[in-house]
C-alpha positions as CSV (number, residue, x, y, z in Angstrom):
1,X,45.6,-38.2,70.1
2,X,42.0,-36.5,70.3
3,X,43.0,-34.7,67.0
4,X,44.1,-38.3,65.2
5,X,40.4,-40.2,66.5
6,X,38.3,-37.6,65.3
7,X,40.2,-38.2,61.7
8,X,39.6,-41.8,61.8
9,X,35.7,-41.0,63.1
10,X,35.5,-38.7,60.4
11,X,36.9,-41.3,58.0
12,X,34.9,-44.3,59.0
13,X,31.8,-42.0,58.7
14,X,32.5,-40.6,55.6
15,X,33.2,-43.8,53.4
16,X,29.8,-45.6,55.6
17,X,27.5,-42.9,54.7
18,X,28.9,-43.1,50.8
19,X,29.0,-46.4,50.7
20,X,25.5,-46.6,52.3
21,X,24.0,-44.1,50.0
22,X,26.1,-45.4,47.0
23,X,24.1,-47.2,44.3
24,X,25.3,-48.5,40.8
25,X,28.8,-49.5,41.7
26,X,32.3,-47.6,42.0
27,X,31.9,-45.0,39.5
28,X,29.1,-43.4,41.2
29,X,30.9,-42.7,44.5
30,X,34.3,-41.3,43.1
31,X,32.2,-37.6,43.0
32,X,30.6,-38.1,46.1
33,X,33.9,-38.9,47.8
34,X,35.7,-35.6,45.9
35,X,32.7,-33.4,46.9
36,X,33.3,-35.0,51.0
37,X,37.4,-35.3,50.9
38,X,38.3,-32.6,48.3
39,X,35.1,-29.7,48.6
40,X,34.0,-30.2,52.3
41,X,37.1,-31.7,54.4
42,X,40.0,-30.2,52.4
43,X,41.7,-33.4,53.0
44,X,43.3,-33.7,49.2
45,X,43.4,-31.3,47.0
46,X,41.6,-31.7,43.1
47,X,44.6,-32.9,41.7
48,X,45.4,-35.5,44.0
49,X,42.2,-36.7,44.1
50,X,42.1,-37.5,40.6
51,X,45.5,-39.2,40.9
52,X,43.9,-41.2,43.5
53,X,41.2,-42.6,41.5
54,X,43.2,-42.9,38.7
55,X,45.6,-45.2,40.8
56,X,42.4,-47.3,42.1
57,X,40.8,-47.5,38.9
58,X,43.9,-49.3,37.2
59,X,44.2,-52.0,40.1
60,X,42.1,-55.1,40.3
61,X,39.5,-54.9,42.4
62,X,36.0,-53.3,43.2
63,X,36.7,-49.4,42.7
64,X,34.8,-47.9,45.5
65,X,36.5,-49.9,48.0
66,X,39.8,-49.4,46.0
67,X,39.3,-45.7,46.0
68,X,38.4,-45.8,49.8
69,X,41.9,-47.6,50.9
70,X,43.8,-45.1,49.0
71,X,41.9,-42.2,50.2
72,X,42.5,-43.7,53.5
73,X,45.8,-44.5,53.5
74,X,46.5,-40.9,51.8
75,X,44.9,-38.6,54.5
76,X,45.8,-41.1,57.7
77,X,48.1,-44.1,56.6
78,X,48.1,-47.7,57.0
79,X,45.5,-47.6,60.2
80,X,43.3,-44.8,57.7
81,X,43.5,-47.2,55.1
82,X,41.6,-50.5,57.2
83,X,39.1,-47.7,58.8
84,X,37.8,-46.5,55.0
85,X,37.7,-50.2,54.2
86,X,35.8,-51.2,57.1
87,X,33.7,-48.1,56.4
88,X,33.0,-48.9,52.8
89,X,32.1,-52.8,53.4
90,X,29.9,-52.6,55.7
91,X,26.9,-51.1,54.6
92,X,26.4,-53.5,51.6
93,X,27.5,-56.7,54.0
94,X,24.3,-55.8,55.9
95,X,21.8,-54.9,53.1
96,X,22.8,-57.8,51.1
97,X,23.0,-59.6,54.5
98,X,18.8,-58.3,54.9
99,X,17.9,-58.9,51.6
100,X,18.8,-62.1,51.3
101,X,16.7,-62.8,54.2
102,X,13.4,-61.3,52.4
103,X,15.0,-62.1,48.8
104,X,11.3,-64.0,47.5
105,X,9.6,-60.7,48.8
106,X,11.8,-58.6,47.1
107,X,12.2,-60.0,44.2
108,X,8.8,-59.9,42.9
109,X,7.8,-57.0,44.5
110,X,6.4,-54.3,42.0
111,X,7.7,-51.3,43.8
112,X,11.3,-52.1,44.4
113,X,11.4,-53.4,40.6
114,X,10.3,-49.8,39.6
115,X,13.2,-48.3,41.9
116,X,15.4,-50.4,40.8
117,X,14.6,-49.2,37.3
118,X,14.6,-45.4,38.6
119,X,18.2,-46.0,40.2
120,X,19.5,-47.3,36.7
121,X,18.9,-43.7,35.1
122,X,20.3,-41.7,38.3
123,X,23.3,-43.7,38.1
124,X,24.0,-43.5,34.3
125,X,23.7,-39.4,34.9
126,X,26.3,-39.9,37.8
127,X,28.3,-42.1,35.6
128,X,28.0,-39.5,32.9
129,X,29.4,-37.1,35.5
130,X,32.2,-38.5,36.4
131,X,33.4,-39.3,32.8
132,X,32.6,-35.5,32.1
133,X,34.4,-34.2,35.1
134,X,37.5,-36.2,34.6
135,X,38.2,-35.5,30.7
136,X,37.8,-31.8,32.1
137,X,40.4,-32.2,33.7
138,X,42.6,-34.5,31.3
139,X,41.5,-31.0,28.3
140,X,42.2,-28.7,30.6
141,X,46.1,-29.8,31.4
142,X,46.2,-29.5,27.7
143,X,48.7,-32.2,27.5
144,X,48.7,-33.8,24.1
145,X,49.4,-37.4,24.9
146,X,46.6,-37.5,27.7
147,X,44.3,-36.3,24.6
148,X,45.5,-38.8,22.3
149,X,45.4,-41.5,25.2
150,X,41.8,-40.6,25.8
151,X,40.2,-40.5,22.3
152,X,42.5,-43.4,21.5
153,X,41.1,-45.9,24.2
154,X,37.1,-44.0,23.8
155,X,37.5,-45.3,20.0
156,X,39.4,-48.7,21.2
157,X,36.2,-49.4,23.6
158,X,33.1,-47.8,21.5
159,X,34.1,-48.5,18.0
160,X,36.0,-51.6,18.2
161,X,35.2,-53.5,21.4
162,X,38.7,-54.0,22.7
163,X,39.1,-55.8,25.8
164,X,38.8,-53.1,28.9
165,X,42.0,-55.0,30.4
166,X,43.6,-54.3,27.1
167,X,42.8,-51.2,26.9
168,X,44.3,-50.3,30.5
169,X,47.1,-52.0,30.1
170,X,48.0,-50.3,26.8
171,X,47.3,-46.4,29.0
172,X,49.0,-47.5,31.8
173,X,52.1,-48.3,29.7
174,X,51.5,-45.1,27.7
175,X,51.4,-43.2,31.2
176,X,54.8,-45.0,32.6
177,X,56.5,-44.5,29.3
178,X,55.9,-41.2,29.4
179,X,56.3,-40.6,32.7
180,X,59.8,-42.3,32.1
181,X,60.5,-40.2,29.5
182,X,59.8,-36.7,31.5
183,X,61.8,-37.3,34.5
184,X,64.8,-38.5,32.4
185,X,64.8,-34.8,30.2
186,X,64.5,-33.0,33.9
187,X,66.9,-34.4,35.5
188,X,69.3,-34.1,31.8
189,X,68.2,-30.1,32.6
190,X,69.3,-30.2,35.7
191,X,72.7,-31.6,35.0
């Protein structure tokens, strides 16, 4: 039982300290929680990991507390899942919570409008990151589809402005079909 706490201390920790440190919404905290889960806690392997946030990215819903629940639920189940939730929430209920208390102060307050504006670069590099790190791993599979599917939805979004909901919708049907498609010829091999 010793062995099981310390998991869930580990895991309330983890996703408070990331959430707490985390600003410039869900993107930014998908590599901080590989580099703590994946590179540090050898928790879920790289793979996984991306499987994860590809999973939380494609359901409705803020994707750092998305990604949390199903880190959560991955390493310690449905109790792991409420503990990473918990642990993600809180940090912005109580800054918001204490801002909103000083919210005249800070909002015409020299200073913090100049760290805001810092904080806008650092998390477009980390955003930048992210997409970097995960079409990686998308070019290193070398799998043609995922290529296509990627390009295909980049010039969707940047060229043409298609909806973002369209655009998912479209990749996660793209994904099932051929998903679909690949266990049927295995299991035609195996017969």
């Amino acid at each position: 039982m010793k062995k099981n706490e310390n998991k869930y201390l580990k895991l309330f920790l983890s996703t408070f300290k990331l959430s707490a440190c985390t600003f410039g919404g869900g993107y930014v905290i998908v590599p901080l929680m590989k580099k703590r889960f994946v590179d540090e806690l050898n928790w879920i392997d790289e793979a996984e990991m991306m499987d994860l946030i590809a999973i939380a990215q494609s359901s409705p819903g803020a994707m750092a507390v998305n990604t949390s629940i199903i880190v959560g639920y991955h390493v310690a189940g449905v109790l792991g899942a409420l503990i990473t939730v918990l642990g993600t929430v809180l940090p912005p209920l109580i800054i918001i919570s204490v801002v909103s208390l000083f919210y005249q102060t800070f909002r015409d307050n020299v200073f913090v409008n100049m760290a805001m504006t810092g904080m806008m670069a650092g998390v477009a590099a980390v955003i930048c990151d992210v997409v970097i790190n995960m079409a990686k791993n998308i070019i290193k599979k070398k799998h043609k589809l995922s290529i296509f599917t990627l390009i295909g939805a980049f010039i969707a979004t940047y060229f043409f402005h298609v909806n973002v909901i369209i655009i998912i919708l479209v990749c996660g049907i793209i994904g099932a079909v051929n998903t679909y498609l690949s266990e049927k010829s295995r299991r035609e091999r195996e017969i």
